[in-house]
N, C-alpha and C positions, 0 to 999 in steps of 0.2 A: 448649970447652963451648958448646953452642947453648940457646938459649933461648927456651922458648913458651910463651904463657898463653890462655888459655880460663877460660869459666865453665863448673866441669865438672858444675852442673846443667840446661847444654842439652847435651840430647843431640846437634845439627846441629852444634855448635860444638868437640865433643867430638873426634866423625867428623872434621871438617874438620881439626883440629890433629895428630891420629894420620895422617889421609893425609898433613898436610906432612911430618911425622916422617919415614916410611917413603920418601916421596919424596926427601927429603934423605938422610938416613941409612942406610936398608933395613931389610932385615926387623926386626921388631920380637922382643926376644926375652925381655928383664926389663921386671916392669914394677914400680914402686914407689909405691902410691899414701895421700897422707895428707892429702890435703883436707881439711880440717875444717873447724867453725864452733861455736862455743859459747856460749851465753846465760844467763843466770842468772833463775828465775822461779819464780812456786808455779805447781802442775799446776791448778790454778784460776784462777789471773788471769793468766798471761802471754799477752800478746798471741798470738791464734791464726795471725795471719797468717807471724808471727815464728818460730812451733815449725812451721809447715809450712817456713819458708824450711829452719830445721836438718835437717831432712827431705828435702830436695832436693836439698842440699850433700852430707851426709854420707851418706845415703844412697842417694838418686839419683844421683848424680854417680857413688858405687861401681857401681852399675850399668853406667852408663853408660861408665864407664871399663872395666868387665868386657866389657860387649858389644862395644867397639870394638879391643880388641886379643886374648882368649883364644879364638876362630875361629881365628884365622891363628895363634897357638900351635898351636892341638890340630890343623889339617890339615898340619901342622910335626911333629907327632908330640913338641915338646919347647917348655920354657917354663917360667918362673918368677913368681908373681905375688903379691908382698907387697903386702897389704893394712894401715890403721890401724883395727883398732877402738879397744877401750881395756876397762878393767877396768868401768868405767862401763857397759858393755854387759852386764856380770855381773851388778853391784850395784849400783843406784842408791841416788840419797839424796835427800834434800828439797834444792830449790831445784834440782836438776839433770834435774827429771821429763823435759823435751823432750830433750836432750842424751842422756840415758843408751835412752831410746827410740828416737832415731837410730840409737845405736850397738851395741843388744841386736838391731837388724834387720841390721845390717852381719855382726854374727856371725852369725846364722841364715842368713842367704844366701852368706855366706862356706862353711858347714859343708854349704849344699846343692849351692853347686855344687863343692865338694871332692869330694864323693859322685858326679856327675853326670862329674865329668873322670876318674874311678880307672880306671887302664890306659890313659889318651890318652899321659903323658909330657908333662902339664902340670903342675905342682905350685902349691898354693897353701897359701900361711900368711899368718895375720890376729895381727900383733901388737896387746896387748893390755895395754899398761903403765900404771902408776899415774897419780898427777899427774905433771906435768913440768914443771921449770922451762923453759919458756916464753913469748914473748907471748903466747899463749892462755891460760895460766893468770893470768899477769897482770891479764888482760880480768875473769878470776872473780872474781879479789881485789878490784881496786878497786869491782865493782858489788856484792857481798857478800862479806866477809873471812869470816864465820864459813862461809859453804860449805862452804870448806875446812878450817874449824873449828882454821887457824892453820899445817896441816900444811906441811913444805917438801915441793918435788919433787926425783925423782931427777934428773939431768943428762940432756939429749938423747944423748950421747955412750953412755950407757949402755944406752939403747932401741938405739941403732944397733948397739952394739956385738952387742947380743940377736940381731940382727936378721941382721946379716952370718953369726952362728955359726949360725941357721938355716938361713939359705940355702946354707951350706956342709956343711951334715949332710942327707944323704941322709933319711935314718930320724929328720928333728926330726919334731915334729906339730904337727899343724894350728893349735894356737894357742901363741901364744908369749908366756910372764907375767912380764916383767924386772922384776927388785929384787922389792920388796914385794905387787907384783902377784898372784904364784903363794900366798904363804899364804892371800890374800884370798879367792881364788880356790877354795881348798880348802875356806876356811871355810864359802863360800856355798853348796859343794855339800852338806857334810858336816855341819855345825851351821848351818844358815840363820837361824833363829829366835833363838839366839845372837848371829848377827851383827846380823842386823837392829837389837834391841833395842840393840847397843853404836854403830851408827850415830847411831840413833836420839836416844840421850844423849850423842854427841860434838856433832853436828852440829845447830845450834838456829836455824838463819837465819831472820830476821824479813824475812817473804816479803809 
């Protein structure tokens, strides 16, 4: 196993780590990308410089990661490119205004250039799972426990596991909603106002 790190919100730095990649290794062919960054704030007072930095991470960095390896997929005719969003990109809630904004642009750009590669023989899926126990969720709890309004996450094992069975199913689609994710997911489409309001009364963080 080799190992490389980059800020994957510069894009030169990006570039640079993918050419060593490919100079080492060769062609480029999966790509699996989960960068993230997450801050806990009201969409009025968090530090502005702080929710562009989440914006840069999560989804600059996706960019950035898109343009420097799905070219050489698509004139490859074949390619795989697992993305992170998160259900957060669905449905936001209070205290998570910058973060879920990050990650409802991940999915939109996820789903444009889905549309944009159809018939290259590049495939992309943007998984999209609930909380997870993580350091990242960690990071939420100790800056505000009610965010999460007490909830546990599911296992990383379980995202993975979501994750692998997509990539092994020809005919999965484009977003992929492990454990509790996919009712959420339903609900937002199909009762929004519903959900909302039950966010709404779970979720009370003193912002």
């Amino acid at each position: 196993m080799s190992t490389y790190t980059c800020d994957v919100a510069d894009e030169q730095a990006v570039r640079a780590v993918i050419d060593k990649v490919r100079s080492d290794l060769g062609p480029i062919e999966h790509v699996v990308h989960a960068a993230a960054l997450c801050r806990v704030g009201s969409a009025l007072t968090h530090d502005v410089s702080e929710m562009r930095r989440l914006m840069d991470i999560n989804y600059g960095g996706t960019i950035n990661i898109c343009q420097a390896v799905v070219p050489e997929m698509k004139q490859a005719g074949r390619g795989t490119l697992v993305l992170f969003a998160s259900v957060a990109g669905w449905l936001p809630s209070p205290g998570l205004a910058a973060y879920s904004a990050s990650k409802f642009a991940v999915v939109c750009y996820h789903e444009a250039l889905a549309q944009e590669l159809n018939g290259t023989g590049v495939r992309v899926i943007s998984i999209c799972p609930p909380i997870v126990e993580t350091p990242l969720l960690d990071g939420i709890r100790a800056a505000n426990e009610a965010v999460v309004a007490g909830q546990k996450g599911i296992t990383p094992d379980r995202v993975l596991d979501a994750a692998e069975r997509a990539v092994a199913d020809p005919k999965a689609p484009l977003f992929i909603f492990p454990g509790p994710a996919k009712p959420l997911w339903l609900a937002r489409r199909f009762a929004p106002n519903f959900l909302r309001k039950q966010v709404t009364r779970m979720v009370k963080p003193e912002l």
